[in-house]
N, C-alpha and C positions, 0 to 999 in steps of 0.2 A: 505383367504382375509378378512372373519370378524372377524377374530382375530387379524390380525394386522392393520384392520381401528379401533378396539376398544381401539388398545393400542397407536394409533396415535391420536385418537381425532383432527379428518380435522374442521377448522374453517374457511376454504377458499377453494373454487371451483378448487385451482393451486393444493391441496393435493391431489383430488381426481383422476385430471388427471397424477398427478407423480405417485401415486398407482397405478396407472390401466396401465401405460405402465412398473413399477416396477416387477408389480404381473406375470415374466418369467425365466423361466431356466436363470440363467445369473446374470441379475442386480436384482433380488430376495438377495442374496448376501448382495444387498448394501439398503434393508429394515430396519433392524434392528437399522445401524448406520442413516439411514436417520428419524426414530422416532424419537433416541437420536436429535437429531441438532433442530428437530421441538419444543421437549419439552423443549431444555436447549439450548438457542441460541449464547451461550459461545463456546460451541464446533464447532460452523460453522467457517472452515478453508477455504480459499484458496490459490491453490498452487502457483498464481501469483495473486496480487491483482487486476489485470483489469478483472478478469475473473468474481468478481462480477455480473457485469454489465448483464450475462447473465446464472447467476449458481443461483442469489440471488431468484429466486421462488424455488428453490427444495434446498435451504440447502447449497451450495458449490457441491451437489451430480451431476454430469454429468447425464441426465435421457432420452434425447429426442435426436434422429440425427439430431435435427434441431442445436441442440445446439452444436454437434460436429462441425457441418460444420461454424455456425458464427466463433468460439472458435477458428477452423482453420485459418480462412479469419484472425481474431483480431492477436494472437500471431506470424504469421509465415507469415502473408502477403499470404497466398493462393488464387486464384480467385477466382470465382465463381465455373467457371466449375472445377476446381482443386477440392474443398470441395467437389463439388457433386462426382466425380469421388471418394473421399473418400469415401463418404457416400455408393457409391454402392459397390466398394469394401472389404469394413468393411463387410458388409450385404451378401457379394457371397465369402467371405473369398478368393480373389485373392491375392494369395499370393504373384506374383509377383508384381503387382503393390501397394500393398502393402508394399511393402520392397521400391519401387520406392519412394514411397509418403511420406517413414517415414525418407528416407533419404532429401527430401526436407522440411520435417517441421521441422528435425533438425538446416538445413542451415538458413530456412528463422527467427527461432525463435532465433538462434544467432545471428543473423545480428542484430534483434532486441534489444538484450541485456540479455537473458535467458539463463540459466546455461542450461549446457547440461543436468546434474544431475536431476533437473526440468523437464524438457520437455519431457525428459524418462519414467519419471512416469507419467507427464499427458498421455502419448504416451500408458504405458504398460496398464492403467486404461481403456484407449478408449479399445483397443483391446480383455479387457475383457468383454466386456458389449456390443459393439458393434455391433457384429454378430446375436444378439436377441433384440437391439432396435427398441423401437419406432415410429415412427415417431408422433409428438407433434397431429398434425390436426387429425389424429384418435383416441389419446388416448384420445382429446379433444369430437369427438364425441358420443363415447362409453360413457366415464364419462357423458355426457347431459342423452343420453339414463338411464345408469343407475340410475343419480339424479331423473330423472323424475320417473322412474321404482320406487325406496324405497320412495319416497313422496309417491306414490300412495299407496303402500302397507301399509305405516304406519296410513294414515288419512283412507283409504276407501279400509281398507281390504278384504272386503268382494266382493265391485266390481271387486278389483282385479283379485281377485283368480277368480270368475266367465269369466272374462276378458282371463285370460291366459288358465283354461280347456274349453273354447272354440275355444280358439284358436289351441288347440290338442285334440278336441273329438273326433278326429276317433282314435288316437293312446291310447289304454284300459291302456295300464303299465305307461304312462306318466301323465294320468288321477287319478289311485288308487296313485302316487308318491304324486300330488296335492291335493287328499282327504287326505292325511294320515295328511296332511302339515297344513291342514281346520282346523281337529280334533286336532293338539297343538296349534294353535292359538285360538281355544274355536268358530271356526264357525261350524254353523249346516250345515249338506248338506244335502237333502230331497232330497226323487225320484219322477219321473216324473208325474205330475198333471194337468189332460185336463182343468181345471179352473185355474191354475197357471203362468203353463211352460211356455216360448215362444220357441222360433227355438233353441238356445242355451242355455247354461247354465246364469242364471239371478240371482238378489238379488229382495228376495219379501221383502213385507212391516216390517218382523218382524228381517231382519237383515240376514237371511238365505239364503243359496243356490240352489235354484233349479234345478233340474237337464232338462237340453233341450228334447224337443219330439223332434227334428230331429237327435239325439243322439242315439235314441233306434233302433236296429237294427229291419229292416224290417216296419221302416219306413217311409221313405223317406222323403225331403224337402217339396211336396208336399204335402203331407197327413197332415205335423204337421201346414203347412202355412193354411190350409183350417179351421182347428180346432180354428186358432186362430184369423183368420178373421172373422170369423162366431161369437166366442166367444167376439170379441172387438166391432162389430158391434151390436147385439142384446143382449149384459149382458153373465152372466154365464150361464152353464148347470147346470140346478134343479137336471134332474137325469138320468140316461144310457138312457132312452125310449127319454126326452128330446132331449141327443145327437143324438139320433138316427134317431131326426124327420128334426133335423134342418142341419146338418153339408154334406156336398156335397160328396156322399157315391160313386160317380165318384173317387173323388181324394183320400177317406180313405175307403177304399175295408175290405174285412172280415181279410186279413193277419194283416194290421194294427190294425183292433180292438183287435184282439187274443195277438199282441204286446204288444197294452196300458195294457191288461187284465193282462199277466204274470209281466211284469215289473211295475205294481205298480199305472201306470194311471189312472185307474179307481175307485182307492178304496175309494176317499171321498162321494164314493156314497153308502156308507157301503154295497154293497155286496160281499161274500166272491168269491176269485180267484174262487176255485174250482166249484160254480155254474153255472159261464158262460160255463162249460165244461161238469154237469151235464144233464141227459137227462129231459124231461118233460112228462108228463101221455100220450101226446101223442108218445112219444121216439124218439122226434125231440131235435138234443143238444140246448139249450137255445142260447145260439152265434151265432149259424146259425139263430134260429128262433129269434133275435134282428134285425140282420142286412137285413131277410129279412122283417119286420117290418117296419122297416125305408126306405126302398125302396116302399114300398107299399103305405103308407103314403106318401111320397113324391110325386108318380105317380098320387094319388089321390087326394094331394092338387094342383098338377099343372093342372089335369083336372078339378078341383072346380074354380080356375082362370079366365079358356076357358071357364066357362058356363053360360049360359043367367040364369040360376035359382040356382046356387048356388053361396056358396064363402069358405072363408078359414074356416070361422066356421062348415060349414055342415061334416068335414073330420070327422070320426068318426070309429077310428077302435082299436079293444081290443087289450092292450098290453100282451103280451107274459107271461105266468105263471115263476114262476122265483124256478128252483128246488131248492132243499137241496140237494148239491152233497158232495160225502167221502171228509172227510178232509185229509186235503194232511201237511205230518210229514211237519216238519221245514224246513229241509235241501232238501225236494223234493222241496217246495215254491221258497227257495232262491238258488238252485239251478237255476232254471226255472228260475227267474229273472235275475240271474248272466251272463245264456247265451243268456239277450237282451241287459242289458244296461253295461256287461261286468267287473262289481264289485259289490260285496253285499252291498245296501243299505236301505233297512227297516230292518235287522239287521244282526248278522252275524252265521255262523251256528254254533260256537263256544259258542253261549252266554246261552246256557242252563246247557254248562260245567264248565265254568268262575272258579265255585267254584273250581274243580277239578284241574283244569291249578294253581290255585294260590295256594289250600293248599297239593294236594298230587303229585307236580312234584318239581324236584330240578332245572332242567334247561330250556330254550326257544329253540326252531330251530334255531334261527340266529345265537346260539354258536356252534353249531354241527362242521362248518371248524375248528376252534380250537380244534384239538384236541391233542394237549398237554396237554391243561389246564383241558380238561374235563377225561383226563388218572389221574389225582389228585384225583376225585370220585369214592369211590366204587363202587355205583352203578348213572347212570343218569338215572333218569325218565321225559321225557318229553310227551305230549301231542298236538294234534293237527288234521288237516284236511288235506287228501292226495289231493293233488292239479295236480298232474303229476305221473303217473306209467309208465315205459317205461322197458323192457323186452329186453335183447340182447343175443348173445351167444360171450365167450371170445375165445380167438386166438386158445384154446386148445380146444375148440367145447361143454366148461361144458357155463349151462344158468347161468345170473346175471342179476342183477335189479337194476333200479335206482328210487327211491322213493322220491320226493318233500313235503315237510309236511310242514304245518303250522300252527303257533298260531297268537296271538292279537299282537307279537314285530315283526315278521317276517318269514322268511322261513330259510329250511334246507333241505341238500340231505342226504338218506340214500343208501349206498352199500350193496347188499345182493351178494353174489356169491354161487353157486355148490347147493346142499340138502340147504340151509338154505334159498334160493330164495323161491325153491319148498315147501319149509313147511309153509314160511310165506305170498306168492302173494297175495291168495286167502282173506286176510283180508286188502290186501294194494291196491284196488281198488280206482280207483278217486270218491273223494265226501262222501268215511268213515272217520269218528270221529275214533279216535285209542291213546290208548298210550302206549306206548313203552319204555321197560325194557333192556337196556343195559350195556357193559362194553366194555371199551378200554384198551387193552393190547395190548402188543407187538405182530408185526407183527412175526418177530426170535430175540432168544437169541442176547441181546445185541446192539441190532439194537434201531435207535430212531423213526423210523416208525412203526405207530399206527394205530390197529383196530381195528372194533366195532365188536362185536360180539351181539347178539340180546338173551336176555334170555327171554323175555316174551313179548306180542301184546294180547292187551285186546282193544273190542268197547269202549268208552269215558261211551255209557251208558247203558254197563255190568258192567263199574267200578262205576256208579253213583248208580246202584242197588243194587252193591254187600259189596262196599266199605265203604262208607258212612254210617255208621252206627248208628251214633250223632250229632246231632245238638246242640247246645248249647247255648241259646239268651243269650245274659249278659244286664242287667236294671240296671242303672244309677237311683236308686229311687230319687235323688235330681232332678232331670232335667227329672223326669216323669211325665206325664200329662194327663188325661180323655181321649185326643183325639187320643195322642198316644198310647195307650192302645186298643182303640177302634178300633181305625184301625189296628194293630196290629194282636189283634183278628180275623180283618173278613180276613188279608190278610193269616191267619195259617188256616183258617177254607175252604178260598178259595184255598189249593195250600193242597191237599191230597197225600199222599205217603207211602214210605217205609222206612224213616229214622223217628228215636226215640227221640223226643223234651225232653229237658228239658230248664229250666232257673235260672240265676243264677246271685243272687239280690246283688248289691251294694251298700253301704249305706258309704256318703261322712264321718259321722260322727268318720268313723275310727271303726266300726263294723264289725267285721268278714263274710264274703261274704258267704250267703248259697245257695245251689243248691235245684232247686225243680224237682219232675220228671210229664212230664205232663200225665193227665191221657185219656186226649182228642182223644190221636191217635196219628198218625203217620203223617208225612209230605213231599212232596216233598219239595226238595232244586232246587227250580228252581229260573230262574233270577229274576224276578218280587220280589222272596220274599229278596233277599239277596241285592238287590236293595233299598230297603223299608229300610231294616235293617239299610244299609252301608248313608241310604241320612239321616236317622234322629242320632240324638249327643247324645240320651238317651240309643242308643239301640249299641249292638255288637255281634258278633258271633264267635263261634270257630266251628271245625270240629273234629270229635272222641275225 
């Protein structure tokens, strides 16, 4: 459909609804010629000239059964109820009355003075397009609906999209469809925030999306409406002990705070996830000893209320020690968040391999069903995160697996069957980083069905350890600067590893590029630095 509104260029409201009852099995057909007639108004024919009078909005093109049935009534003299009796026969393909009716608009269109030759063709035209039109008063609706729909998206894209993912945040794959869609239009989408959010998904002041508290699972409509009434009412929360004194611990119980904790809620209060889960010198978990905290406090400011010699100032009770708990790997984090708010959003477990996916694989997951084109490869290497493991036995009682993988373009299934399931399962768990070394050949001599066979499964970062051996900065000395230098510095000095820096100077003057080898050490290739690298115009990188 936006291909050919792009190649019709609608400048009136009548295009959009001839498109939209157009755009079907059938009178799809008669698109192309109906562009033609719009952009070059030379070629708009009609096969009898009265029939302007109600072809003249689509072209001379027959588009709407309303138009069948006037058209009827106009050349053939038909009644009312005759036309509609058209109309619904067309539509349930009665063939006998059909044949009834085409022999009366023969009769009545010659009485009028129309060739038979004529009337045939208007006759054979209706009959092909008929069965799948129209009717004018819905394609009329639909187009309003949709004009209103693309205004909004084009001026206030960003409501929009908040607009339509709430209107499906229970359904997770129709949501990650609408994130993907955020991410090529250039909008942000942030996870959920107790001083932000409201019930759904929202646009805050910097043009962003926010993700809804009644979105994240385990937490109900209740718990997020308390948070934000409390919040609009009395200002923001300063900080977790704040939320804790103030927000009605009735309707957002310990399940919810555990919610906000893993999925992201809580963190503009800079403590880390893994704290609220750490114990404290007493070896009570910090989470429990918040929320009872905040009940405590509660109980004691509302007997400070009831009392003749106190008030809300005398409340006075020591907040909770707040531990250093183990940090918890990348993929354990977003994992954890994935199974509340059902997509990674503060980032993705893939982003530490980025480099890997871009310089040591040839192909993505979304091309795996192709596999003809990837039988061309001698070898395909792609990378990614197992998202689905499922284990079956075939008809002949040997095991087989089916393995879901994904990168940053999309997904892909892998087939393992007999010993080569059993050799590889154990690394195809959901939630491993993995890449994967295969070939497609022939299933038998001769035959055009293809199989992968699997030569090698490496972790993403056994191959980031093992693999990567070179780093290689390339400086643009013309367009190098103090600052970038400087930062440059601290971001090599902050990101330690096991791949071997060098750099390798450019000089615009048409001087020969030399390499230097650094003597500083070694460095990880993690995002943050290749980040840095990839945002400033001075700087570049290569791999081995």
């Amino acid at each position: 459909m936006q291909k050919y509104l792009r190649e019709l260029h609608p400048t009136v409201f009548e295009d959009l609804i001839a498109m939209n009852a157009l755009y079907r099995p059938g009178p799809m057909d008669y698109i192309p010629e109906f562009i033609e007639r719009k952009r070059d108004p030379s070629k708009i024919t009609y096969d009898i000239p009265c029939m302007e009078k109600y072809l003249k909005d689509t072209y001379g093109i027959t588009v709407y059964q309303e138009q069948v049935m006037l058209l009827s009534r106009q050349l053939a003299g038909f009644t009312r109820g005759q036309s509609d009796t058209l109309r619904k026969a067309m539509g349930k393909k009665q063939i006998e009355k059909m044949n009834h009716l085409e022999g009366l608009f023969y009769e009545g269109g010659e009485k009028n003075g129309y060739k038979h030759e004529t009337l045939h063709k208007i006759w054979e035209d209706w009959k092909k397009f008929a069965s799948y039109a129209f009717n004018k008063s819905h394609a009329t609706c639909y187009s309003w609906v949709a004009y209103q729909t693309a205004y909004l998206k084009a001026h206030y894209p960003a409501e929009y999209m908040a607009a339509t993912m709430s209107r499906n945040y229970t359904n997770i794959t129709e949501i990650t469809k609408l994130m993907d869609e955020c991410k090529v239009m250039g909008i942000r989408t942030l996870g959920p925030d107790v001083n932000e959010s409201r019930q759904k998904f929202s646009v805050n002041k910097l043009g962003a999306i926010r993700f809804g508290l009644a979105a994240i699972k385990g937490m109900g409509s209740a718990a997020a409406e308390a948070i934000i009434n409390e919040r609009e009412q009395n200002g923001p929360y300063k900080d977790i002990f704040d939320l804790a004194q103030r927000v009605n611990l009735a309707a957002c119980n310990r399940k919810c705070f555990e919610s906000l904790v893993l999925s992201g809620g809580f963190d503009s209060f800079n403590i880390k996830r893994e704290s609220y889960f750490a114990r404290n010198s007493k070896g009570d978990v910090f989470l429990d000893a918040l929320v009872r905290y905040g009940q405590l406090y509660q109980q004691e400011k509302s007997e400070a209320q009831n009392s003749l010699f106190g008030g809300i100032d005398s409340v006075d009770i020591a907040t909770p020690q707040i531990p250093e708990g183990d940090s918890w790997s990348s993929i354990e984090k977003l994992n954890r968040e994935r199974d509340l708010v059902g997509i990674y959003l503060s980032a993705h477990p893939l982003d530490d391999f980025e480099v890997i996916l871009n310089n040591l694989c040839n192909t993505h997951c979304s091309e795996l069903a192709d596999k003809q084109e990837l039988s061309k490869k001698q070898e395909i290497v792609l990378g990614g995160i197992v998202t689905m493991s499922r284990s079956k036995f075939t008809k002949t009682g040997k095991p087989c697996g089916f393995v879901t993988i994904e990168d940053f373009e999309g997904s892909g299934e892998l087939a393992f069957f007999g010993e080569e399931w059993g050799k590889w399962k154990g690394m195809l768990i959901e939630g491993c980083t993995v890449m994967v070394k295969a070939q497609f050949v022939q299933r038998f001599r001769g035959s055009n069905m293809m199989e992968m066979r699997v030569t090698d499964i490496q972790y993403l970062q056994t191959v980031k350890d093992l693999q990567i051996e070179k780093l290689t900065i390339t400086l643009d000395a013309a367009k190098l600067d103090d600052t970038t230098v400087t930062d440059l510095v601290t971001m090599i000095k902050d990101s330690p590893g096991n791949t071997q820096l060098y750099f390798s100077v450019h000089d615009s003057n048409g001087a020969r590029p030399f390499t230097l080898y650094s003597k500083t050490g070694k460095v990880d290739v993690c995002k943050e630095l290749i980040s840095f690298i990839k945002s400033n115009e001075a700087l570049g990188y290569t791999i081995n």
